[in-house]
N, C-alpha and C positions, 0 to 999 in steps of 0.2 A: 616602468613605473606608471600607474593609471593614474591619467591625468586629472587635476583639482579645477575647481571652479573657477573664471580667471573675477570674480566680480566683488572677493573678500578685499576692499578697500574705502578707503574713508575718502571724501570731498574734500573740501580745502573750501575756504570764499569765494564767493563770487560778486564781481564790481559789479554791483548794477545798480538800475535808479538814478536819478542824476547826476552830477558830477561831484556832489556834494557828500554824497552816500555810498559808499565803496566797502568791500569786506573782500576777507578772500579768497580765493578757489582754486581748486585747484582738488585731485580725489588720490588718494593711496592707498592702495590696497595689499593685497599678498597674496600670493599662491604658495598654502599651506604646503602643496608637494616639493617647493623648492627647498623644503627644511629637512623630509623624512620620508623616505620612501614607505615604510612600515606604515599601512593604513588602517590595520588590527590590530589592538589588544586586549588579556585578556584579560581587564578590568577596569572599570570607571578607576579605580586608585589602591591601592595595595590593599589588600585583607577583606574590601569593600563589595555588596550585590546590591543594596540600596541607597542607594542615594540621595532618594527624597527629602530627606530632611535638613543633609549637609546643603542641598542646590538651594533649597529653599533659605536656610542662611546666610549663602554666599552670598546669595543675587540682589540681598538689599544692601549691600554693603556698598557697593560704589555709589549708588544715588546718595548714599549719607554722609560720603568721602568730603564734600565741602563744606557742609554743615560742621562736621567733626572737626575739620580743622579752623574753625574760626572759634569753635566753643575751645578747644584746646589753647586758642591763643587768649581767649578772653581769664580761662583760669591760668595758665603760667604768667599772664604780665597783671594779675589782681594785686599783688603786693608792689611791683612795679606804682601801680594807679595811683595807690591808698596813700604813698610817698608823694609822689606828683601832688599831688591833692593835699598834703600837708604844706609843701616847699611854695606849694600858691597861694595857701590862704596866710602863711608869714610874710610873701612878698607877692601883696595883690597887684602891685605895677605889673610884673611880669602878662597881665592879661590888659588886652584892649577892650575889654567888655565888660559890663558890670555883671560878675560874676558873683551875687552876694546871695542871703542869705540861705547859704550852707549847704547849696546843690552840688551835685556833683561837675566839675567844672569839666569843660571840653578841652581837653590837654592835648588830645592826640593830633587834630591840624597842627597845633606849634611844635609840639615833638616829631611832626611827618615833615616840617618846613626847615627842620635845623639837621635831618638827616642826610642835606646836600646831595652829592653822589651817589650815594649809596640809598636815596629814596628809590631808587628804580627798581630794586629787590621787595620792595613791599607788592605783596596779591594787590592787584587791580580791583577786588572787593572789597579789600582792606584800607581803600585809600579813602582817606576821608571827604567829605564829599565837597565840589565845587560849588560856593555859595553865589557866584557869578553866574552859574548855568542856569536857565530860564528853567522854572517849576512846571511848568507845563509841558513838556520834551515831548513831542510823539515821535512814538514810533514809523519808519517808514511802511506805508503800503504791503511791501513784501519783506517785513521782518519776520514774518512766520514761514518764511525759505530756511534766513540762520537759523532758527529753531529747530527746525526740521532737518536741517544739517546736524545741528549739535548731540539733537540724541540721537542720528544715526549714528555718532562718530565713536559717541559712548561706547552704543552696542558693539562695534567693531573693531574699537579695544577688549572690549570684554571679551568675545570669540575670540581673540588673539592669546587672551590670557587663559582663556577654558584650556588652549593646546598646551598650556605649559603646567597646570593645576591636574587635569584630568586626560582622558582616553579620549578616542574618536568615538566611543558608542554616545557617547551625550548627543552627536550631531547627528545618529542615526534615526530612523522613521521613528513612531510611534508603535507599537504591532506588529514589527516587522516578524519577531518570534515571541515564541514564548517568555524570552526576558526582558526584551527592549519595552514595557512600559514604563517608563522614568517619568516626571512630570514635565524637567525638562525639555522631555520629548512631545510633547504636544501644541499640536495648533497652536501656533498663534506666539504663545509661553514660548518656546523654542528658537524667537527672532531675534530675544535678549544675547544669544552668544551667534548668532548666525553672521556670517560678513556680507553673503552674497545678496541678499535681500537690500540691503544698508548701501550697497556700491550703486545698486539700481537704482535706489533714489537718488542717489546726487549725483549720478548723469543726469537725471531729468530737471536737477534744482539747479547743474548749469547751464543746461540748456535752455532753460527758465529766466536764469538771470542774465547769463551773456545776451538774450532777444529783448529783455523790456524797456532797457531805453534808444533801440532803435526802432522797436514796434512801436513805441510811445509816442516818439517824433513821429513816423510815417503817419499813425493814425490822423495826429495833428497837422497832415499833410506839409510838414517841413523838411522835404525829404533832403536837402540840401548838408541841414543838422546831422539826419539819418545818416549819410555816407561819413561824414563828419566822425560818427559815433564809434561806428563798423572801422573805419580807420582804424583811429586812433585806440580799440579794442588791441586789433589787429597789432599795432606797434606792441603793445604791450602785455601782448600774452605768453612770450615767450620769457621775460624777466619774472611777469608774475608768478609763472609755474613753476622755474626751476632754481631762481637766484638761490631761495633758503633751503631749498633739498642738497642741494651742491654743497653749500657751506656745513649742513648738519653729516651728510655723508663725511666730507674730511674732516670733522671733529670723531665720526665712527672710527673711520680710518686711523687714528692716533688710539682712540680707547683700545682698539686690535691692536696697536701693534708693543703697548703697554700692557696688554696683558687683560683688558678690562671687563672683559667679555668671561662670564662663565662656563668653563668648557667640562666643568664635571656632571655628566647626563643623570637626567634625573629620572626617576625609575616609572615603569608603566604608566606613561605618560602621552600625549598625541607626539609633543615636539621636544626632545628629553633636554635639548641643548642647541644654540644657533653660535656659530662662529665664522666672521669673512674669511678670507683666505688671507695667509700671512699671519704676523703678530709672533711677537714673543721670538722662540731660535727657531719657528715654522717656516719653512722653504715656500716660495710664492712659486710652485709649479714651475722652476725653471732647473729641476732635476738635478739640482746643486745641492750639499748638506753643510753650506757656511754658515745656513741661518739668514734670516732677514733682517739688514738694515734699515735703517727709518728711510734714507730715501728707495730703499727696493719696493717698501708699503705704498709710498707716496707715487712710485712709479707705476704701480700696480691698480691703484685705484684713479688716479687721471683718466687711464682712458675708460674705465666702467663708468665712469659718468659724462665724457663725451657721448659713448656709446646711446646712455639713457636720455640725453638732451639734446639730439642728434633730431634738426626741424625737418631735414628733408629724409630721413629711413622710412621706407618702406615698410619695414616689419613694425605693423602693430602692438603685436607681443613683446617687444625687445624690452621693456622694463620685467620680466618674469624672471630674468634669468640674473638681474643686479648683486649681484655679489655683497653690496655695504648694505642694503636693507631692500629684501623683495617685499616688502609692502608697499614697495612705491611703482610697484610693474603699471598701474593705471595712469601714471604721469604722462607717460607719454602718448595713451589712450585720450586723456582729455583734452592734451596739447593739438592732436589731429585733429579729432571730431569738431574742436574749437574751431578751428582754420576752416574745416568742409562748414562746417554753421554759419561763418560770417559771410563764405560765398554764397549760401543760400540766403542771406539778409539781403547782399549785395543785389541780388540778383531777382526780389521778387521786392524791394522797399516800393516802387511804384506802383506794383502792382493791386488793383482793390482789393481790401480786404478779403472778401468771401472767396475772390476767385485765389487768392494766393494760400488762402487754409486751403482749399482744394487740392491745389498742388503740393503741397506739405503732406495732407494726407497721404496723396498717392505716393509720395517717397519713403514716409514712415508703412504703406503698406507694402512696399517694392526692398527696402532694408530688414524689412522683418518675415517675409519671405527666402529672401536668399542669406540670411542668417548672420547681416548686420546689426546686431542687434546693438552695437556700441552706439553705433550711429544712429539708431531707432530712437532710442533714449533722450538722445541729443536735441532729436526735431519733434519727440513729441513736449521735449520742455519749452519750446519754440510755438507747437502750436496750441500750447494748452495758457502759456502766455495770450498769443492772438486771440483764443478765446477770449481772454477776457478784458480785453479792449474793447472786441466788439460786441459785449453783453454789456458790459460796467461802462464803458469809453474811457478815456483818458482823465478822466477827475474821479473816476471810479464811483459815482455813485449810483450806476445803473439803475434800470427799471423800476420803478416802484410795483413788491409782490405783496401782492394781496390775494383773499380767498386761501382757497384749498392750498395754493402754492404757498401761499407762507406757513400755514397749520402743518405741513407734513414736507416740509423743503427740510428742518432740521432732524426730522427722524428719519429720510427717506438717505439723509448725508451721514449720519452714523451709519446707518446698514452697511452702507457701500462701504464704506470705511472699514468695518470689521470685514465685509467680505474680501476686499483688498488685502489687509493682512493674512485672511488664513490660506489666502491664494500664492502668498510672497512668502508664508512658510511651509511651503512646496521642499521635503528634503532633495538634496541630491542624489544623481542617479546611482552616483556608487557610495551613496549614504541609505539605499534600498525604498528609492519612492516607487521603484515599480512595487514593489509587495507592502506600501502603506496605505490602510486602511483610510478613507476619505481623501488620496490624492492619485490612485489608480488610474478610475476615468478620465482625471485631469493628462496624464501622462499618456494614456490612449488616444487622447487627442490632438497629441503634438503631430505635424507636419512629419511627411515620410523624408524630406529634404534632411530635417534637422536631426534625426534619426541617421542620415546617412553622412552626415558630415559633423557628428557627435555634437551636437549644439541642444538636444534636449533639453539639458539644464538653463537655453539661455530662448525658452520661449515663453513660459506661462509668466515669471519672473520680472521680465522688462514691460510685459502687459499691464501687470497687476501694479509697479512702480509707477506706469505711467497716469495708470486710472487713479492709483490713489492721491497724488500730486493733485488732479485734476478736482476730483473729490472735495479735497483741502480749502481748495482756492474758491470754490462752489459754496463753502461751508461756513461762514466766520465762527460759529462755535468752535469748531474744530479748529480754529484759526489761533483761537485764545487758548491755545492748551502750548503751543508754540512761541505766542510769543509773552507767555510766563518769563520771568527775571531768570532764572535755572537753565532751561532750552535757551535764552537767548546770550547767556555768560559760552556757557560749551558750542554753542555757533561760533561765538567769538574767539575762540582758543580753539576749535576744532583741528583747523590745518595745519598748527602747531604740534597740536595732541597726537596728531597720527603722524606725523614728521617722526615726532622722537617717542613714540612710543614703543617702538621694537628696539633700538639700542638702551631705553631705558628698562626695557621688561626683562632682555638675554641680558643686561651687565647687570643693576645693583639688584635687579626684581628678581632675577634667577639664581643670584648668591643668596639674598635672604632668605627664599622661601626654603633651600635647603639649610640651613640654621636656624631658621624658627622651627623647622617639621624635628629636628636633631632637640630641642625642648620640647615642645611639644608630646612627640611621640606621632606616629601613628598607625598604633598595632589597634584603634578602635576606631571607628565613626566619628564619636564625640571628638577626640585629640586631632583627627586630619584636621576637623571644622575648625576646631581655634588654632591652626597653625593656620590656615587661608585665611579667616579672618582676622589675625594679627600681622598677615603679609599683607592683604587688602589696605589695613590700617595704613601702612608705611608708603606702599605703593602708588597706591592714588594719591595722596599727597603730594607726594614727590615729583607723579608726574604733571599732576596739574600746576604745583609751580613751577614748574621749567617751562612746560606750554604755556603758560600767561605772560611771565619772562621774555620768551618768542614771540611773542603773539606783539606785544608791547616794544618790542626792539628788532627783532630781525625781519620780520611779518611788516609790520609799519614802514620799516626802511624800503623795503622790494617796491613798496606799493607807493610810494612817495617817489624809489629814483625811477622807478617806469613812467611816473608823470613827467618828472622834473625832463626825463631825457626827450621825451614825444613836446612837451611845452617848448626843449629848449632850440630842439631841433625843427621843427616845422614851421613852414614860409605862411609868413602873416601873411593879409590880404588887405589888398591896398582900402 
């Protein structure tokens, strides 16, 4: 079976910035091959040669997935309101305000305040707003990191959902033949469903965020703090990564062994069907035909997730082969490189600044030579942080630019920007970049190393994530596109979103779409389009409340007992 990209997975938050300011990280991805060996077929979608029209409808449907669902909620609870707003103006005590002449009165804080327990099911956009919270909020320094997390995480649900919608050719070159021009398939337009581009960024956004509050301190020459940081990181990087994958995998583990999972494959398709092992009267590979008991599942899935949260393995790769959801094979990829990055904080926090990017440099050119490119990643989100300490310094107001520098600083930061992205949608090698038109050269001049230890795919890639990062941070235009309310809501549910987005997409996302396509129809173009876009409708939905859900309850907890255990545990100083 030729092997897939290992870089199709999503980030998770990252704690960074004072102690004050925490999100969090954590990256999950998948390797497309652990679903399907079959990596041709032969058609974007039954009956279908062009596609253009239907991608072109697809592809605005998630960005409008939260919009839709707040305008849905505003018209199903409108006669709800109109009652409320009668039962208040008969009994105006029920309000603390003077709610008079005949506006529409603010019902929903006191109907969000009598919902007790059960307020915790309401969207976290949907909550009404805190009149105690100070009106001037800023944002922290690097919230245009979550941002930058959050639509990568988008885009890498949507690849995940391409494989179960459509065929592998969508992720083929541009050019490759005479039929491969789709739109989808082009520059740039193409990163929308791509994973591997999306992974490469947020290695570099945690390596970004895990360094800037002990860069911060060093610079502020308190390096006492500095080790302090790196610690105390250190304590709890292992709860922060794996607490909520563990507990979402054993809730997998039950939907399998209930049956929950859709196992009826779904036709010319990348990924037709995803099932763990077990469930239902399925034997767990122990060559018995009694059938599987709830504790055979429950025994069966224990050790796949020792295995994935496993601090001292060796193998890198060992989340590829996870059985409850291979989207998470980077967990343990960023669990490592986290540990190698705080010994390099450890180990150069004294050292002066200029001289220690130096040696940062030389590591990121010594990893990315011999085709670590995980770890490349890592140290250039480390030294692209350092930068700018030492350009901006630790109040971040850096140099005042003037002249030519500031006239062409903001156009010269787009450029780089788009050249960044058309470099990051580089197809894969066995998605046919050697024979695509404007990425040939690029692929000529990969390294004979990486070439010889099949890492092609992971050298223009980790370049271009890193420079663009760097770009970013160089740019505040480009800064503000990030930390928009949109990019910084999907930061914040990101790590959530990719947690349960593969048991939510193979169980209720994979029933439906075969039940809507069975109305719909689709013996035309037109009929595929509105079965996708009436499954989009439901889908994203559904999964952004469950991720906000998470995000708000199991995500919050992880990151609260890793404090509480490192606060509770560690010897004060006299």
């Amino acid at each position: 079976m030729a092997s897939r990209t290992e870089y199709s997975r999503v980030p998770a938050d990252e704690e960074h910035g004072d102690s004050s300011s925490s999100s969090s990280s954590g990256s999950s991805g998948h390797r497309i091959d652990a679903f399907s060996g079959d990596h041709e077929k032969p058609a974007l979608m039954p009956h279908y040669s062009s596609p253009n029209n239907l991608l072109g409808t697809v592809l605005a449907v998630p960005m409008l997935a939260v919009r839709t669902v707040y305008l849905c909620w505003l018209l199903a609870s409108n006669p709800f309101r109109k009652a409320v707003h009668r039962i208040r103006v008969r009994r105006p005590s029920w309000s603390n305000s003077s709610s008079s002449g005949g506006g529409s009165p603010e019902w929903w804080p006191e109907m969000y305040g009598r919902m007790g327990e059960f307020a915790v099911l309401v969207p976290s956009f949907l909550k009404p707003a805190d009149k105690n919270a100070p009106s001037d909020r800023r944002l922290h320094p690097t919230a245009w990191l979550d941002g930058m997390r959050g639509v990568a995480a988008l885009f890498v649900v949507m690849c995940h959902s391409s494989v179960l919608c459509f065929n592998w050719h969508i992720h083929n070159g541009w050019g490759i033949s005479d039929t491969e021009h789709w739109f989808i398939q082009l520059p740039i337009i193409r990163l929308v469903v791509s994973g591997p581009p999306q992974v490469a960024i947020f290695f570099v956004v945690s390596g970004y965020a895990l360094s800037y509050k002990p860069l911060k301190l060093s610079h502020m020459r308190r390096f006492a703090d500095a080790y302090e940081a790196v610690g105390s990181a250190t304590f709890r990087r292992w709860p922060r990564l794996f607490f909520m994958p563990v507990l979402l995998t054993f809730v997998a583990a039950n939907m399998n062994y209930f049956g929950l999972f859709d196992v009826q494959g779904w036709k010319s398709v990348a990924i037709p069907k995803f099932q763990p092992p077990g469930g239902g009267d399925i034997t767990i590979n122990n060559g018995n035909n009694d059938g599987t008991t709830y504790w055979k599942q429950i025994a069966h899935w224990w050790p796949t997730a020792i295995m994935i949260t496993d601090p001292f393995s060796k193998n890198l790769k060992r989340g590829g082969s996870y059985p409850y959801d291979p989207f998470q094979w980077t967990l343990p990829v960023e669990f490592d490189c986290s540990i190698a990055l705080f010994g390099c904080q450890m180990a150069f926090n004294r050292i002066r600044p200029r001289v220690r990017l130096a040696f940062m440099i030389g590591l990121a050119v010594y990893t990315m030579k011999y085709t670590y490119w995980q770890m490349f990643l890592f140290i250039m989100g480390m030294i692209v942080c350092d930068i700018n300490f030492i350009i901006d310094g630790v109040s971040g107001a850096g140099p005042t630019v003037t002249g030519r520098m500031a006239r062409y600083r903001t156009p010269i930061g787009i450029a780089c920007f788009v050249m960044c992205l058309y470099v990051l949608a580089i197809p894969e090698t066995i998605r046919g970049a050697v024979g695509t038109p404007g990425y040939m050269t690029l692929i000529a001049m990969v390294p004979k190393l990486h070439h010889q230890r099949r890492m092609v795919d992971h050298f223009w890639v980790p370049i271009a994530a890193s420079l663009l990062v760097l770009t970013v941070d160089r740019t505040p235009v480009l800064q503000s596109i990030f930390k928009h309310p949109l990019p910084q809501y999907l930061g914040k549910i990101s790590y959530s979103m990719y947690l349960l987005h593969g048991s939510t997409l193979f169980s209720i996302g994979h029933w439906y779409l075969r039940h809507i396509m069975a109305v719909t129809g689709v013996t035309t173009q037109l009929q595929y389009a509105c079965g996708i876009v009436l499954w989009a409708l439901v889908f994203w939905p559904t999964l952004i409340f469950w991720a906000d859900l998470a995000s708000r309850t199991l995500d919050a907890w992880s990151l609260k007992l890793g404090r509480m255990m490192y606060d509770g545990l560690v010897c004060k100083e006299d």
